[in-house]
C-alpha positions as CSV (number, residue, x, y, z in Angstrom):
1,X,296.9,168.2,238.5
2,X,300.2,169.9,239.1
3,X,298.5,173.3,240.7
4,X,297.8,170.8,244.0
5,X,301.6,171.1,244.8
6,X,300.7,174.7,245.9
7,X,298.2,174.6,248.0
8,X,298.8,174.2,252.0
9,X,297.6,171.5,254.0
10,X,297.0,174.3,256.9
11,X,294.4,176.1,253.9
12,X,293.1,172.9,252.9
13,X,292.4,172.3,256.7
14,X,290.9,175.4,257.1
15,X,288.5,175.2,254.2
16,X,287.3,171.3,255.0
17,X,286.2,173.2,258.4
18,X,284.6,175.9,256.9
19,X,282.5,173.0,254.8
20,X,281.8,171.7,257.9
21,X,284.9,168.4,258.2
22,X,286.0,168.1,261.5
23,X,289.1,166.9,262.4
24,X,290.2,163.4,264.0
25,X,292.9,164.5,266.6
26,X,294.0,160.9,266.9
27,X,295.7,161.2,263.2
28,X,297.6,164.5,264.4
29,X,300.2,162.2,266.5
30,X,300.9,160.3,263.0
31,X,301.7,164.1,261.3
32,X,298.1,163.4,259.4
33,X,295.6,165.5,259.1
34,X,292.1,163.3,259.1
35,X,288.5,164.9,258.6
36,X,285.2,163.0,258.9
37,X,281.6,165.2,258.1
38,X,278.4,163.5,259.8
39,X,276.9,164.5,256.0
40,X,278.6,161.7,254.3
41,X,278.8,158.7,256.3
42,X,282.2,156.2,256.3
43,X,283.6,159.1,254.5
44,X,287.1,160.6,255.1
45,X,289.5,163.0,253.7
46,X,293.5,162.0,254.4
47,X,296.6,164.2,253.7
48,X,299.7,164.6,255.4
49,X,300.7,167.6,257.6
50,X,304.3,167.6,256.3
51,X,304.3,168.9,251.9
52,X,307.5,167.1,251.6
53,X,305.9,163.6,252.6
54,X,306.7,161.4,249.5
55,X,302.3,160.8,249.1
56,X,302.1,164.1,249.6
57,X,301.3,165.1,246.0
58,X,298.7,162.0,245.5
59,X,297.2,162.6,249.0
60,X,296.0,165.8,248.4
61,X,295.0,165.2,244.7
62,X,292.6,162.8,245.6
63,X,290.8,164.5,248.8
64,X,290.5,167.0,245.4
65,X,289.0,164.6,243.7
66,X,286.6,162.9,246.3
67,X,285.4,166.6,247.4
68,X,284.7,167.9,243.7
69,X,282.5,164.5,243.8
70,X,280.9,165.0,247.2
71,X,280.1,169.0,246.3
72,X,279.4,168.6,242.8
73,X,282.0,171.2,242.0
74,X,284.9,171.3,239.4
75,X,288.1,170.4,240.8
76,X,290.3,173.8,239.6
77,X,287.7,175.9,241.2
78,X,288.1,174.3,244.5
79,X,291.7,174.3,244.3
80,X,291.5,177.8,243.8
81,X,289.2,178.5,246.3
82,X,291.6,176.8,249.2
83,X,294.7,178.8,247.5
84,X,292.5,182.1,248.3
85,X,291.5,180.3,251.9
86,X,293.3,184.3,253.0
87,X,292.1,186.0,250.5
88,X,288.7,188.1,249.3
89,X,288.6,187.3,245.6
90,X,286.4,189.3,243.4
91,X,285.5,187.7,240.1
92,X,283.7,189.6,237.3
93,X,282.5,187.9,234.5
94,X,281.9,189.7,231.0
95,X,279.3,187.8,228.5
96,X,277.5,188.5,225.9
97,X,275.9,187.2,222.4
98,X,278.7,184.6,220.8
99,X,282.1,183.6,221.5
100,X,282.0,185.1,225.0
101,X,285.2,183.5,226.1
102,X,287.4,186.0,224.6
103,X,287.5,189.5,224.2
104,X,288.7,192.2,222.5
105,X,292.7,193.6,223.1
106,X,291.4,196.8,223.9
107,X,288.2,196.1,225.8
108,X,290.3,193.4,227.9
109,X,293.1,196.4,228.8
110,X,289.8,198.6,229.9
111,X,288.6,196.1,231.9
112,X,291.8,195.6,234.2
113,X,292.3,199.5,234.2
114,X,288.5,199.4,235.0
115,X,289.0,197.2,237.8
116,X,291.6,199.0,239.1
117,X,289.4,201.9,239.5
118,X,286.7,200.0,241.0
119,X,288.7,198.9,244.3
120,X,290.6,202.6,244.2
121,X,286.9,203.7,244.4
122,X,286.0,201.2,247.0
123,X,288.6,202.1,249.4
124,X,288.6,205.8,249.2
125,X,284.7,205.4,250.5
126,X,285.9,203.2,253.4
127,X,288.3,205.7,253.9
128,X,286.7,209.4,253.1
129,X,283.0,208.0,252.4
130,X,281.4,211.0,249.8
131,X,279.6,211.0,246.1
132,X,282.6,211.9,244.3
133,X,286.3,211.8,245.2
134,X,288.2,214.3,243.4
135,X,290.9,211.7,242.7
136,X,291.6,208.1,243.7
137,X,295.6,208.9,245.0
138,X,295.1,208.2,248.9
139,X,298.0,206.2,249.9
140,X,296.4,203.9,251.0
141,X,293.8,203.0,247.6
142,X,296.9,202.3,246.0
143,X,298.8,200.0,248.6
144,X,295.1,198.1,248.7
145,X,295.7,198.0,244.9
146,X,299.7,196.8,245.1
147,X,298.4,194.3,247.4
148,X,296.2,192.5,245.1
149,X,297.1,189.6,242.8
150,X,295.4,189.3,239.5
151,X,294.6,185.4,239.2
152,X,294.1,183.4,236.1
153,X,291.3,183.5,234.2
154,X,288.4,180.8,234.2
155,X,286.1,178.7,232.2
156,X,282.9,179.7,231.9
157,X,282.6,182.8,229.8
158,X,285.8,185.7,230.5
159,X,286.5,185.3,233.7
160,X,288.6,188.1,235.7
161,X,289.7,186.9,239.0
162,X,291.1,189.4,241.4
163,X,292.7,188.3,245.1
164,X,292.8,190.5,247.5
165,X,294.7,189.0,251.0
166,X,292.6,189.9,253.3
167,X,294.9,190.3,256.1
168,X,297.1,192.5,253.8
169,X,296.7,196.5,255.8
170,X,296.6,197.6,259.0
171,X,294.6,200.5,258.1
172,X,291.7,201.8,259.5
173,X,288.9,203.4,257.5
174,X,286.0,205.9,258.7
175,X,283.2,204.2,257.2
176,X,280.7,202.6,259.6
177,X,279.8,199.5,258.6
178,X,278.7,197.5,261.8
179,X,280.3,198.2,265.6
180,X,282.7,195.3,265.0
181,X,284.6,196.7,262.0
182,X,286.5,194.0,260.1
183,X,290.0,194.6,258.4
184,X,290.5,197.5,255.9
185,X,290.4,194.9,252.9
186,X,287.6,193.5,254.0
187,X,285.8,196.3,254.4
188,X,287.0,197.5,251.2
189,X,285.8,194.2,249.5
190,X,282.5,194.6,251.6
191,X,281.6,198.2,250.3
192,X,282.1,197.3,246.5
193,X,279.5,194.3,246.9
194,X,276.9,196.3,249.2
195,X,277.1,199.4,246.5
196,X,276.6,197.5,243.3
197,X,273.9,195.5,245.1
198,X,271.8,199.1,246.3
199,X,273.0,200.3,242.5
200,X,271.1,197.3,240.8
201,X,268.5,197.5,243.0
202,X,267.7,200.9,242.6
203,X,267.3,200.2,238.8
204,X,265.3,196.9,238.8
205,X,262.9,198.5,241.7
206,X,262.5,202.2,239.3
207,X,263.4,203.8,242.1
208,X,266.7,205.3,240.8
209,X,265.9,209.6,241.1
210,X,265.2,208.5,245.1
211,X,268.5,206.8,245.8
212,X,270.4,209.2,243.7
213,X,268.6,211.8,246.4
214,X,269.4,210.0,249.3
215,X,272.8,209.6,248.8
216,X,273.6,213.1,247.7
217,X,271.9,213.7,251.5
218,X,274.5,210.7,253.3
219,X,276.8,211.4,255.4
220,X,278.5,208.2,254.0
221,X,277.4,207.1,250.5
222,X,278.4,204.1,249.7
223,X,277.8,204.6,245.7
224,X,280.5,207.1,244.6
225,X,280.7,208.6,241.0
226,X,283.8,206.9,240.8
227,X,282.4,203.4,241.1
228,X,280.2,204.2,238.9
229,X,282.7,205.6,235.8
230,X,284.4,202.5,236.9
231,X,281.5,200.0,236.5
232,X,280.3,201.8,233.2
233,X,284.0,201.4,231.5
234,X,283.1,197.9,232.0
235,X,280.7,198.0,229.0
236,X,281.7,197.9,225.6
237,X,279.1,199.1,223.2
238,X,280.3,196.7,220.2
239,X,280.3,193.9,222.3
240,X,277.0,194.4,224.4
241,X,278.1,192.8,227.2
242,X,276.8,192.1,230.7
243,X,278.5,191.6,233.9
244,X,278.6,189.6,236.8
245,X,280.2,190.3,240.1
246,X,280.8,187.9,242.3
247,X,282.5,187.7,246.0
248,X,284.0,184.8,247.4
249,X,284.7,185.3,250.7
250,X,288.1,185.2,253.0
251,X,287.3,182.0,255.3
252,X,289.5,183.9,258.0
253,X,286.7,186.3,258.9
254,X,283.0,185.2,258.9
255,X,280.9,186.6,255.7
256,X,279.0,189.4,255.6
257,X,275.5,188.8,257.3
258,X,273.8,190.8,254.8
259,X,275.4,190.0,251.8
260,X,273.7,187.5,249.0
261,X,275.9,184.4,247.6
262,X,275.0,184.7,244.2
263,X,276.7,187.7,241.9
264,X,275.8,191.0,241.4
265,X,274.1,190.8,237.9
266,X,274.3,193.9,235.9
267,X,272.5,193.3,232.8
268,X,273.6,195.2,229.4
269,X,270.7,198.1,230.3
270,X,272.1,198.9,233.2
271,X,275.6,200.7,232.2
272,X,273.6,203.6,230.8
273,X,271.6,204.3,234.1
274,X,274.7,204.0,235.9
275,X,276.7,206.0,233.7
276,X,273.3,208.7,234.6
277,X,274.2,208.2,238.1
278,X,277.9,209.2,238.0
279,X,276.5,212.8,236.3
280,X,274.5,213.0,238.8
281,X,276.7,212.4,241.8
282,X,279.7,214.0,240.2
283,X,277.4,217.3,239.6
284,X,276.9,217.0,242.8
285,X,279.7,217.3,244.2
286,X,280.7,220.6,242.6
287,X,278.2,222.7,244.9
288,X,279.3,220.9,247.9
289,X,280.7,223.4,250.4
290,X,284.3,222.8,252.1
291,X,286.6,224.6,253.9
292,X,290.3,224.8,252.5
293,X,294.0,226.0,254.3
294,X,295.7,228.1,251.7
295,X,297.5,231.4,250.8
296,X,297.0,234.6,249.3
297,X,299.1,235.1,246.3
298,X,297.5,238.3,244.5
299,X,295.6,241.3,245.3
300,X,293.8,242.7,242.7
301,X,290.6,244.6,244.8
302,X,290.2,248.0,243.8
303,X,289.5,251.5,246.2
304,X,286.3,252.4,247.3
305,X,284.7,255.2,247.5
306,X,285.7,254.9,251.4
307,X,289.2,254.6,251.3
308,X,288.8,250.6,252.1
309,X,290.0,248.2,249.0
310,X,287.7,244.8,248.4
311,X,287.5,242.6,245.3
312,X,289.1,240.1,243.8
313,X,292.1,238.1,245.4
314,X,293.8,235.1,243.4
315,X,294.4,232.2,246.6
316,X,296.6,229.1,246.4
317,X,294.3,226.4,249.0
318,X,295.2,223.0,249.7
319,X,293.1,220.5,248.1
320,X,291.6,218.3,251.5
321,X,291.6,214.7,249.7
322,X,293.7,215.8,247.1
323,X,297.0,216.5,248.6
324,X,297.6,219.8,246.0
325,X,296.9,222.9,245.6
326,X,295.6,224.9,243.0
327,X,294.8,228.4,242.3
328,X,291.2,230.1,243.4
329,X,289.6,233.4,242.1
330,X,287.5,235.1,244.7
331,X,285.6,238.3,245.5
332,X,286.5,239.6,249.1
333,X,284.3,242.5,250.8
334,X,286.4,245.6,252.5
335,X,286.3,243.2,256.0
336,X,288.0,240.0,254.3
337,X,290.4,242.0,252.0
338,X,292.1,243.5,254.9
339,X,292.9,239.7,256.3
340,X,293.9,238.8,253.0
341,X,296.2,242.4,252.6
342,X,297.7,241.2,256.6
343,X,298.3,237.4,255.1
344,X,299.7,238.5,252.0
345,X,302.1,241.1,254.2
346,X,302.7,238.7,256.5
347,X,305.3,236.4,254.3
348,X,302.7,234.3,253.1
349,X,300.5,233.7,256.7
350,X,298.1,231.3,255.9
351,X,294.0,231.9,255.7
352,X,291.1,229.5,256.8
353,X,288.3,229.6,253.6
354,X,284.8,228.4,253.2
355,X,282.4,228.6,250.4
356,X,281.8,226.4,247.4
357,X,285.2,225.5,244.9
358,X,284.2,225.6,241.7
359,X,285.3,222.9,238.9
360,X,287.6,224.2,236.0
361,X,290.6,225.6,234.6
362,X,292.9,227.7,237.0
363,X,292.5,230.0,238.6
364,X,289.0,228.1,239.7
365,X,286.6,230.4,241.3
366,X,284.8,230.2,244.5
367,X,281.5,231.3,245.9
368,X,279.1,231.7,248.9
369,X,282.2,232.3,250.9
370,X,280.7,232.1,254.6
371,X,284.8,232.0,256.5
372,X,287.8,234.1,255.8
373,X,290.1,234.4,258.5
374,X,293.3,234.6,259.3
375,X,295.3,231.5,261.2
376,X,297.7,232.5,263.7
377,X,300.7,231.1,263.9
């Protein structure tokens, strides 16, 4: 069992505590680490402290050995689960009808890019919670996803096993989960589970057209469009698969409260309802009023009848969670036109917009404008 030379005897430690082994502090003079569990009597668990102890190799393979026996659980997954003692692994499982333990080239590729997506998604809610997010190029959705180690895959059907170390960022996100908020991974890791659980939910319970309702009303949804595109991509329709997500918990923080141990099941049926709920939430989104920092770069208004000009103005407005700008057609009354005449004059003064960006090609257009004013400098 050569994958035992990897693993640390402070993780092992940790993980016999977690299972409820306590130590013997007696041993620790003699560089041993000794537990003993009141749950299995005359029972211990040796290994050295030092990994260049000549035994320590066939010390730790056989507290492996004893513990898969005790537990009833196969020795390479607990070996992986005390290499990812620091780590919040997710592991999705794709079966189906047949020979479920491979897949096809192309499907496989869809599913990493897919999963990609799917923590992008999660951490751009922790960080700017809404139904859609324009794109998934924060900063910091891609250093969560740079710091994340794709594993090996497992028996048991296709197995994809993502790590995510949970101690990894320093950031701090805006989503309120609880008063205590944990790290920014685990947060991250937190949000996926709790949104694919309400998702499932909503479909098993028929109570999809209410949640879809209430979260186009949140303040902070946890279901985005964009965990939805990414959970749908995880279907292919020749294959006819299913899903499981699972969560195994970093043993450095205490597990969600609210959080069930078994997987998130999302049956073969569900993809399409989910893939209704991205329309929906990403039609949403393109009403949603915002207000944008930008400049004027055309005047194209046209003289009234008195003397004043109003019409259309062509605007160049920074994107808020996009970090770009792009081009906006508008319709400014006599009032507005003369701020955007002043900006425009003014060697490109910026202007402070409201009203509803539409989706498109460039020059986009914008509506219901309730703000247009100029910002002094």
């Amino acid at each position: 069992m050569t994958s035992v030379t990897l693993v640390a005897p402070t993780d092992l430690r940790d993980f016999l505590k977690a299972q409820g082994w306590s130590l013997v502090e007696k041993a620790l003079d003699d560089r041993l680490y000794v537990l003993e569990n009141s749950r299995f009597e005359r029972r211990q668990l040796v290994f050295p402290m030092d990994m260049t102890a000549p035994d320590f190799v066939d010390a730790i393979g056989s507290v492996f050995s004893k513990l898969a026996d005790l537990m009833s659980v196969p020795q390479e997954r607990l070996v992986s689960r005390v290499m990812s003692v620091r780590d919040d692994v997710l592991r999705l499982r794709v079966f189906f009808d047949g020979n479920d333990s491979a897949l096809p080239l192309s499907f496989a590729t869809m599913l990493v890019s897919s999963t990609e997506k799917l923590l992008k998604a999660g951490a751009c809610t922790v960080l700017r919670p809404r139904a859609h997010h324009p794109r998934l190029t924060l900063s910091e959705a891609s250093q969560f996803v740079e710091k994340a180690r794709f594993g090996q895959t497992e028996n048991g059907s296709f197995i994809l096993r993502v790590a995510c170390p949970v101690n990894s960022m320093e950031v701090q996100g805006s989503l309120t989960l609880e008063s205590d908020p944990p790290p920014f991974v685990r947060q991250v890791t937190q949000t996926i589970q709790r949104a694919l659980s309400q998702l499932t939910m909503a479909i098993e319970a028929d109570t999809l057209d209410k949640f879809v309702d209430e979260l186009k009303s949140c303040d902070q949804p946890l279901v985005s469009s964009n965990l939805c595109e990414a959970i749908y991509s995880m279907h292919d329709d020749v294959v006819d698969n299913s899903l499981d997500v699972g969560f195994d918990w970093s043993l450095l923080y205490l597990p969600p409260v609210d959080v069930a141990p078994r997987p998130v099941r999302i049956q073969r049926d569900y993809f399409s309802r989910i893939e209704e709920v991205r329309r929906e939430l990403r039609a949403s989104e393109r009403h949603q009023r915002d207000t944008f920092i930008g400049t004027v770069e055309r005047l194209e208004g046209e003289m009234g009848v008195d003397g004043r000009r109003s019409g259309v103005v062509v605007l160049s407005l920074l994107l808020p969670d996009e970090g770009e700008s792009v081009r906006v057609r508008t319709v400014l009354s006599a009032d507005n036109y003369a701020i955007a005449d002043q900006a425009h004059m003014n060697n490109g003064a910026y202007v402070r917009v409201t009203g509803c960006l539409r989706p498109g090609r460039q020059p986009r257009q914008m509506t219901d404008m309730t703000t247009f004013e100029l910002l002094q400098s």
